[in-house]
C-alpha positions in Angstrom: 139.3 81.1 -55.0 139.7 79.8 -51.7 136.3 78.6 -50.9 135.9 77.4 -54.1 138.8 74.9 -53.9 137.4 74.6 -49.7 134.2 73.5 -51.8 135.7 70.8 -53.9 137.8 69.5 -51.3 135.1 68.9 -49.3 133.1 67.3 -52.5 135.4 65.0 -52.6 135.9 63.8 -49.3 132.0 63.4 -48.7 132.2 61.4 -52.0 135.0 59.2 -50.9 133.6 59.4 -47.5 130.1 57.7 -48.7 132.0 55.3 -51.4 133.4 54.1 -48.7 130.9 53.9 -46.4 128.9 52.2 -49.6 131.3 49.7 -50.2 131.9 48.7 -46.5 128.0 48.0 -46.2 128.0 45.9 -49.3 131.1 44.0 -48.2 129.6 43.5 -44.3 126.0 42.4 -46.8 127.8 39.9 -49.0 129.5 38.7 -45.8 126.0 38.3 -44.1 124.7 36.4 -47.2 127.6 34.0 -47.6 127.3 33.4 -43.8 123.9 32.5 -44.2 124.1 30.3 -47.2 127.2 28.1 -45.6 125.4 28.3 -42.5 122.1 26.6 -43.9 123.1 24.6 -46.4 123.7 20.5 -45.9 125.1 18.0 -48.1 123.4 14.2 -49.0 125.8 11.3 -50.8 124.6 8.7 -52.4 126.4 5.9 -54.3 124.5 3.9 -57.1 125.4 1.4 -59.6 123.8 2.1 -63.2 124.4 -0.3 -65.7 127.8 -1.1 -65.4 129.4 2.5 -63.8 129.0 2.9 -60.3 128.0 7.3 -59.6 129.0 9.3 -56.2 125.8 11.5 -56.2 126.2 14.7 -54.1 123.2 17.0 -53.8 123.5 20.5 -51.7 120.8 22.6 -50.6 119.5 24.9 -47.7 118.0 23.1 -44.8 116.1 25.9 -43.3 113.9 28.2 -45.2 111.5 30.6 -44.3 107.7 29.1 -44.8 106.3 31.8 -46.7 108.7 30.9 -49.6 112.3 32.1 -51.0 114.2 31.2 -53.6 117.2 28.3 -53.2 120.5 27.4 -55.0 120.6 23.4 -55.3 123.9 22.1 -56.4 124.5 18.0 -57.9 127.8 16.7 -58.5 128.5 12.7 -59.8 125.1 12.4 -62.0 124.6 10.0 -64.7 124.2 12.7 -67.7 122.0 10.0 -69.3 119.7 10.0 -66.8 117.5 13.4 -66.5 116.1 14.6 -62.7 113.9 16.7 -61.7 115.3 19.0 -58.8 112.5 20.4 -56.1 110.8 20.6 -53.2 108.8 16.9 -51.9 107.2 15.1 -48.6 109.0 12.4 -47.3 107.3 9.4 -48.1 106.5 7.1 -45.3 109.0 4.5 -44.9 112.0 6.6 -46.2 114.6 7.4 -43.9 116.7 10.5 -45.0 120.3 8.9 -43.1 119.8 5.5 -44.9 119.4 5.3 -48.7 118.8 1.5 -48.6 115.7 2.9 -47.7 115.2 5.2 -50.2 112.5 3.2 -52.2 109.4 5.1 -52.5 108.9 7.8 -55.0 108.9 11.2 -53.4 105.6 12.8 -54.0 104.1 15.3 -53.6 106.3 17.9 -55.0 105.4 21.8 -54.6 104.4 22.3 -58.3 103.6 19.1 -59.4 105.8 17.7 -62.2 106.4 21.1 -63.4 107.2 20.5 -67.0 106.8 24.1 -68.3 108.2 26.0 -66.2 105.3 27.9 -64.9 105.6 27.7 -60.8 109.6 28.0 -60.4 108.9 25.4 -57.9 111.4 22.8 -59.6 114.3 22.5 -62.2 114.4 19.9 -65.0 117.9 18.7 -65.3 119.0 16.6 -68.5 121.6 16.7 -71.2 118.9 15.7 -74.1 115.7 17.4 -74.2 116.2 20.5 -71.9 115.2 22.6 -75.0 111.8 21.5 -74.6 111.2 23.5 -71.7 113.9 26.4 -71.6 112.3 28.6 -68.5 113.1 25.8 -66.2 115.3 23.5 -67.8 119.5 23.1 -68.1 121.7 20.5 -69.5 124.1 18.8 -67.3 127.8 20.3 -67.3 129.9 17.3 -68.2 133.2 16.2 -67.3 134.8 12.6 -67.4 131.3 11.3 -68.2 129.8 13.0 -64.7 127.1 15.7 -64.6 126.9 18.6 -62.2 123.9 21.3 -62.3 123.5 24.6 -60.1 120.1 25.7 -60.0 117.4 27.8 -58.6 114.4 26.7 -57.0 111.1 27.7 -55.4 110.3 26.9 -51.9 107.8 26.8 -49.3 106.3 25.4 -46.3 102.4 24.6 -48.2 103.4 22.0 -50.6 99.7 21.6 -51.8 96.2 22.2 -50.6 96.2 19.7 -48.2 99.5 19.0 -47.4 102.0 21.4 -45.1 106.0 20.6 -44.4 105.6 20.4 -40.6 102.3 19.9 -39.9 99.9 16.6 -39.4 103.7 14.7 -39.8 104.5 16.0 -42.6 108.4 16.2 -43.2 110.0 17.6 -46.7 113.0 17.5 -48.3 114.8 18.9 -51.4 115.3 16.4 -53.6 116.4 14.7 -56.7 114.4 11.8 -58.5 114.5 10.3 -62.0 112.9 12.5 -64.9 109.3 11.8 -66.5 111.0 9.5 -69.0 111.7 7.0 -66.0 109.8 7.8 -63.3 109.7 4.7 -61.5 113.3 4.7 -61.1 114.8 5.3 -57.4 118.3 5.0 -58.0 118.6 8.8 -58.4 116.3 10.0 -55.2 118.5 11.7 -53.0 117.3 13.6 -50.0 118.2 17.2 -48.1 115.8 17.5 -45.7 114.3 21.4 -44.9 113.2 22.9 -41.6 110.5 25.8 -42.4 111.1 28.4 -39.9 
């Protein structure tokens, strides 16, 4: 009788023994991630005037990123939920500098994935409040409050944007970005730039 109850006991202190020991590592692991998210991530503002109401873009991202690729949580507050961007990975064009958005007037390009309208490389998110249903595997409506849109979504980086062209080589620099949709891709009022280090 004894050791049977000596045999339980012990059960179940080796099972609250490694539930805790579990739960510590996860805690000390979700600790370590959050770190590393807050640690890496950077903000961009930018204040435009469409039409006749003036928007306080925000756009967060990482700014480091290991070259071989990961997957990123981009976050945009103050949008125009008219106005549908794409959100991904592009080199800077020449001329742009990523501290002064009166420069901001060339389209960014190239993106990792091209204008990724289906879906199929993960490399960018199609954000818009009309016709996201076109292109549900990587495509999201703005959420909308006071007439703003926000987005969180999840991207595809890496350091080899194309075949020819590298984030940090030959003067290449990148950035995570948002620009106007396909429906008006020549407009720069929406461009706003994190720029990412590949490590």
């Amino acid at each position: 009788m004894r050791t049977s109850l000596l045999n339980r006991t012990h059960g179940t202190r080796n099972t609250r023994t490694l539930a805790r020991t579990a739960l510590t590592l996860a805690s000390a692991a979700a600790l370590t991630v959050g770190l590393a998210s807050t640690a890496s991530a950077a903000t961009a503002n930018r204040t435009v005037t469409d039409g006749t109401r003036t928007y306080n873009l925000a756009l967060t991202a990482p700014n480091t990123a290991p070259a071989t690729g990961a997957n990123v949580t981009v976050t945009g507050s103050g949008y125009n939920p008219d106005q549908g961007v794409y959100v991904g990975l592009c080199a800077i064009p020449a001329g742009v500098n990523t501290a002064d958005p009166t420069t901001w007037n060339s389209k960014p390009t190239p993106c990792l994935g091209g204008q990724d309208e289906t879906g199929t490389t993960g490399a960018s998110h199609w954000v818009n409040s009309d016709w996201y249903w076109m292109s549900p595997s990587n495509s999201s409506p703005f959420t909308e409050s006071g007439g703003l849109g926000s987005f969180s979504v999840q991207i595809h980086v890496k350091a080899k944007i194309s075949d020819t062209v590298t984030c940090g080589r030959s003067g290449v620099t990148c950035a995570i970005v948002t620009r106007a949709d396909h429906f008006d891709s020549s407009d720069r009022k929406y461009d706003v730039y994190v720029p990412v280090t590949f490590q």
